[in-house]
C-alpha positions in Angstrom: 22.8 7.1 -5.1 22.2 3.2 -5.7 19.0 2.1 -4.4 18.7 -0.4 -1.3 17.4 -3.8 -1.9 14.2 -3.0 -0.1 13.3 -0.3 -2.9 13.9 -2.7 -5.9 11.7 -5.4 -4.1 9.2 -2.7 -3.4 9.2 -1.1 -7.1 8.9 -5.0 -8.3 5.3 -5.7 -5.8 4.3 -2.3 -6.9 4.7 -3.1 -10.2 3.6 -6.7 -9.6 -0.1 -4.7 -8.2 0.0 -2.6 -10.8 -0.3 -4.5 -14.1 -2.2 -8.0 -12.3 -5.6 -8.4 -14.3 -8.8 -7.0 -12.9 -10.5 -10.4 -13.6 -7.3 -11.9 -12.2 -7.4 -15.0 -9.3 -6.2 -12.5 -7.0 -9.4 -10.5 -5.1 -8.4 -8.9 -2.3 -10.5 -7.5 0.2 -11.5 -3.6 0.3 -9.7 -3.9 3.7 -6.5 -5.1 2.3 -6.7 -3.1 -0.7 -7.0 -0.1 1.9 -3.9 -1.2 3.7 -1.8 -1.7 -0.1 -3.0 1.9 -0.5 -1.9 3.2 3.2 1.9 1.4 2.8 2.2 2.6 -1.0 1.7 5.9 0.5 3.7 5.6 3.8 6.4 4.4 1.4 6.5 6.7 -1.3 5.4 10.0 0.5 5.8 9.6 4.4 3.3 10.8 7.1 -0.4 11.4 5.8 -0.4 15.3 5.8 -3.3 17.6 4.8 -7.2 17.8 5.7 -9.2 14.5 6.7 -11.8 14.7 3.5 -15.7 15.4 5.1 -18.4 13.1 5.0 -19.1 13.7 1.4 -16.3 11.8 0.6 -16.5 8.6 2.4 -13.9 6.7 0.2 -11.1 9.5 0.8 -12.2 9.5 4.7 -10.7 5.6 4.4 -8.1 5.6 2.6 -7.0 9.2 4.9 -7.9 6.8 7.9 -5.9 3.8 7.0 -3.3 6.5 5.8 -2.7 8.2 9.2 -3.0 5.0 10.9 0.9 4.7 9.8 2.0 8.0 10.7 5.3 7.3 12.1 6.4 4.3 9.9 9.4 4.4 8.1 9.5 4.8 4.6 12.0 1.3 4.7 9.3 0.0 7.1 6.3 0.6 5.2 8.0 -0.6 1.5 8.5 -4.1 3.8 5.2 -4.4 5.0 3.8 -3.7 0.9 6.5 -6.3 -0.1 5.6 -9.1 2.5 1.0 -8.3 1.7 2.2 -8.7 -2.1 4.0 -12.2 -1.1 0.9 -13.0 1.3 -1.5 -12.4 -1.5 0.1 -14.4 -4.2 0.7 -17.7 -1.2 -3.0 -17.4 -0.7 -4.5 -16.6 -4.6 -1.0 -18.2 -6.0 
């Protein structure tokens, strides 16, 4: 099966995320960086599924949070949204 357009644009911002410096002119917030992480996930794996981490783990509580924040979202849907932050963030740091 040929992939849509949507999936090539998302596999480019993913890649795009993946291999952009650390030291890089792009800094995104913890908040936005939360988000990239919720739609990556929406995208590539649907509906947030499994336990809500405890209070030991307050990182994995978030990114569970921002996670099942999406429930519902199509996979399409969410590899948009990943697409258009990636365009935001390079307007703003580009």
């Amino acid at each position: 099966m040929a992939k849509s357009n949507i999936q090539n644009k998302f596999e480019a911002a993913v890649e795009k995320v993946r291999t952009a410096p650390a030291d890089g002119p792009i800094k995104p917030s913890n908040e936005i960086k939360l988000r990239m992480y919720a739609l990556y996930r929406q995208a590539t794996d649907g509906d947030v599924s499994g336990k809500r981490p405890g209070l030991l783990d307050p990182v994995g509580r978030f990114k569970y949070d921002a996670w099942a924040k999406l429930a519902g979202t199509s996979k399409d849907a969410a590899m948009q949204d990943y697409v258009a932050e990636v365009a935001a963030l390079e307007r703003k740091y580009g």
